[in-house]
N, C-alpha and C positions, 0 to 999 in steps of 0.2 A: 852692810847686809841686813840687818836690824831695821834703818830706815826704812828699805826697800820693804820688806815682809811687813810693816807696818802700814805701809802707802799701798800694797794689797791688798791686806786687811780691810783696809778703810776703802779706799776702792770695791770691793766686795761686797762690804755693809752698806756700801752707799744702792749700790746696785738692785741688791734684795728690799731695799727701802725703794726705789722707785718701783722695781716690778711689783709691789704689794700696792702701793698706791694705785698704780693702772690698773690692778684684776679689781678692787676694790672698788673705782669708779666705771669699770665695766660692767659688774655685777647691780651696782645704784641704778647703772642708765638701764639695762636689760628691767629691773624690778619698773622702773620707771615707764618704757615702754608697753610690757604687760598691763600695769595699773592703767594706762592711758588707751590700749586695744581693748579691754574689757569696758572701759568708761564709755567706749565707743560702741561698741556692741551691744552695751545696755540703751545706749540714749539711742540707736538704732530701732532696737527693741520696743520701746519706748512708740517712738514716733511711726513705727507702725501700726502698734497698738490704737494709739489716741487717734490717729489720722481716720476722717470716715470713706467706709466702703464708699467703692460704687452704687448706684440703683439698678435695678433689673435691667438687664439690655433687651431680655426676651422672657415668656413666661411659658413654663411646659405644662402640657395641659390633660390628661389621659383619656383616650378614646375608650367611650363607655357601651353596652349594646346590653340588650333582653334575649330573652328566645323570641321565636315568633307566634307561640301558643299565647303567649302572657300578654303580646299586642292583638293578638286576635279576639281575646275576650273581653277586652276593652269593651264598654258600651257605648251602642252605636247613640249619634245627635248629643253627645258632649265632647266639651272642647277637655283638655289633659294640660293639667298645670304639672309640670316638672318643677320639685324643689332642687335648690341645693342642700345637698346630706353629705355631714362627717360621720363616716365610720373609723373607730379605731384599726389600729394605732395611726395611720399613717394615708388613708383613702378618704378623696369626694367625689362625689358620685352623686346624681340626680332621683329621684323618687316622684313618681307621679300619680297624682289623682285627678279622676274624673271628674266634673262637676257640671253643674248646670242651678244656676239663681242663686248661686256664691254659695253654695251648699258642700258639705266633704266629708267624706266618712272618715272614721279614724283611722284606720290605715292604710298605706298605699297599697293600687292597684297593680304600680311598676317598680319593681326597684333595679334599678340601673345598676350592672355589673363594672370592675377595670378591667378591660383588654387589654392586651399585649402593645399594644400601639400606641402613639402621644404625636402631639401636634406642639410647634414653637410656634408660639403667638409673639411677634416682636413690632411690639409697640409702646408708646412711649406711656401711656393709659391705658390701662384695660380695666374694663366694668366686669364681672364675674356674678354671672346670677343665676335667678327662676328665669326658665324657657316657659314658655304655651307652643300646644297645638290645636287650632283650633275643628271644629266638627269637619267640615271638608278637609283636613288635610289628614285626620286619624283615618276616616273612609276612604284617600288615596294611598297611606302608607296599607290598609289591610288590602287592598284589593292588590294590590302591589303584590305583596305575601304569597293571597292565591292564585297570582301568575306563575310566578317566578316558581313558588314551591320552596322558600329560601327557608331555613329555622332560626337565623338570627337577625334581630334588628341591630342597627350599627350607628349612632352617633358620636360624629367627629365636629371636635370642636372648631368653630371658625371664625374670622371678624367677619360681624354682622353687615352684609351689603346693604341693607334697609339707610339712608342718612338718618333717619328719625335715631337709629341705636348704634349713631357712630362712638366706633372705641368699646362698645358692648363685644361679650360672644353668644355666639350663636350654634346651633349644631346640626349639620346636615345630616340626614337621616337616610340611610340607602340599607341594603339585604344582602345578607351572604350566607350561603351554603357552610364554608369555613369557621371553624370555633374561636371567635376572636381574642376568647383569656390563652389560645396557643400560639395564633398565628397574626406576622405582624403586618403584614398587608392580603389581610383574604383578597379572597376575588369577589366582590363586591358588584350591584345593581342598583343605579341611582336613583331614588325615589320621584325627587323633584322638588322634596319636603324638606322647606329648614323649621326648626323649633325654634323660635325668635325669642329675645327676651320680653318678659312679661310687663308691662307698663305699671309704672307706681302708681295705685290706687289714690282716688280720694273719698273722703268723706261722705 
């Protein structure tokens, strides 16, 4: 009887000594797995970090407009250089002056509002610059004007059909009744007039 209760005993101890070793190497492997998902997650992390972006697929562009008072005062037999202008925080927008014999006052004649509207330019290159309009095409955007009766002028940005300013933008220029900082497609009247980009000067 004694043997037997002894060979239980030990039977029993032996038991509680295996089931301790198995939670023991279950709990290592689980630590083990954790340590090894996070390694993973980090060097995941990691190589998304370091890897580089893509480039532009397309570029958004915001359609800009004046009143029609402020192009109507424009002076008549010069041509209108549109700059490119950064306004804070976060606006570019064009700014124009008149000129004639390379001459320019100091401050602009137009300064071009963001409308409500935007244009995706998707191209692989795109130049972003100074437009020009030259003296016939300010006297067809104002008579335009005084047809139509329109109060806002409206330039949307476009690729430049010209080859000379391939991969340039460009901005067609038409009239609308509608307030374009509210509304995202006025009803618009097409000029006929792009603003083209303005050629690099030389010396």
């Amino acid at each position: 009887m004694a043997t037997h209760f002894k060979s239980s005993r030990f039977s029993l101890f032996v038991s509680i000594i295996v089931f301790l070793v198995i939670a023991c190497n279950n709990k290592t492997d689980e630590k083990a797995t954790e340590k090894k998902d996070a390694t993973a997650d980090t060097t995941t992390s990691t190589l998304q970090a370091t890897q580089p972006k893509s480039g532009f697929t397309d570029v958004t562009l915001d359609a800009l407009y004046t009143d029609a008072t402020s192009f109507k005062n424009l002076p008549m037999g010069k041509r209108v250089l549109f700059v490119l202008t950064y306004l804070k925080p976060d606006t570019v927008t064009l700014s124009g002056w008149p000129t004639s014999n390379g001459s320019y006052s100091d401050d602009p004649a137009i300064k071009l509002k963001k409308g409500a509207a935007n244009a995706v330019i998707n191209q692989d290159t795109t130049y972003v610059g100074n437009v020009m309009l030259d003296q016939n095409e300010v006297k067809r955007i104002k008579d335009s004007i005084a047809t139509t009766h329109a109060t806002y002028v409206l330039f949307v940005p476009t690729p430049s059909a010209e080859p000379r300013y391939r991969n340039h933008i460009a901005y067609a220029i038409s009239l609308t009744k509608d307030d374009p900082a509210l509304i995202k497609t006025p009803l618009t009247t097409g000029t006929g007039v792009t603003a083209n980009p303005s050629p690099p000067k030389t010396n």
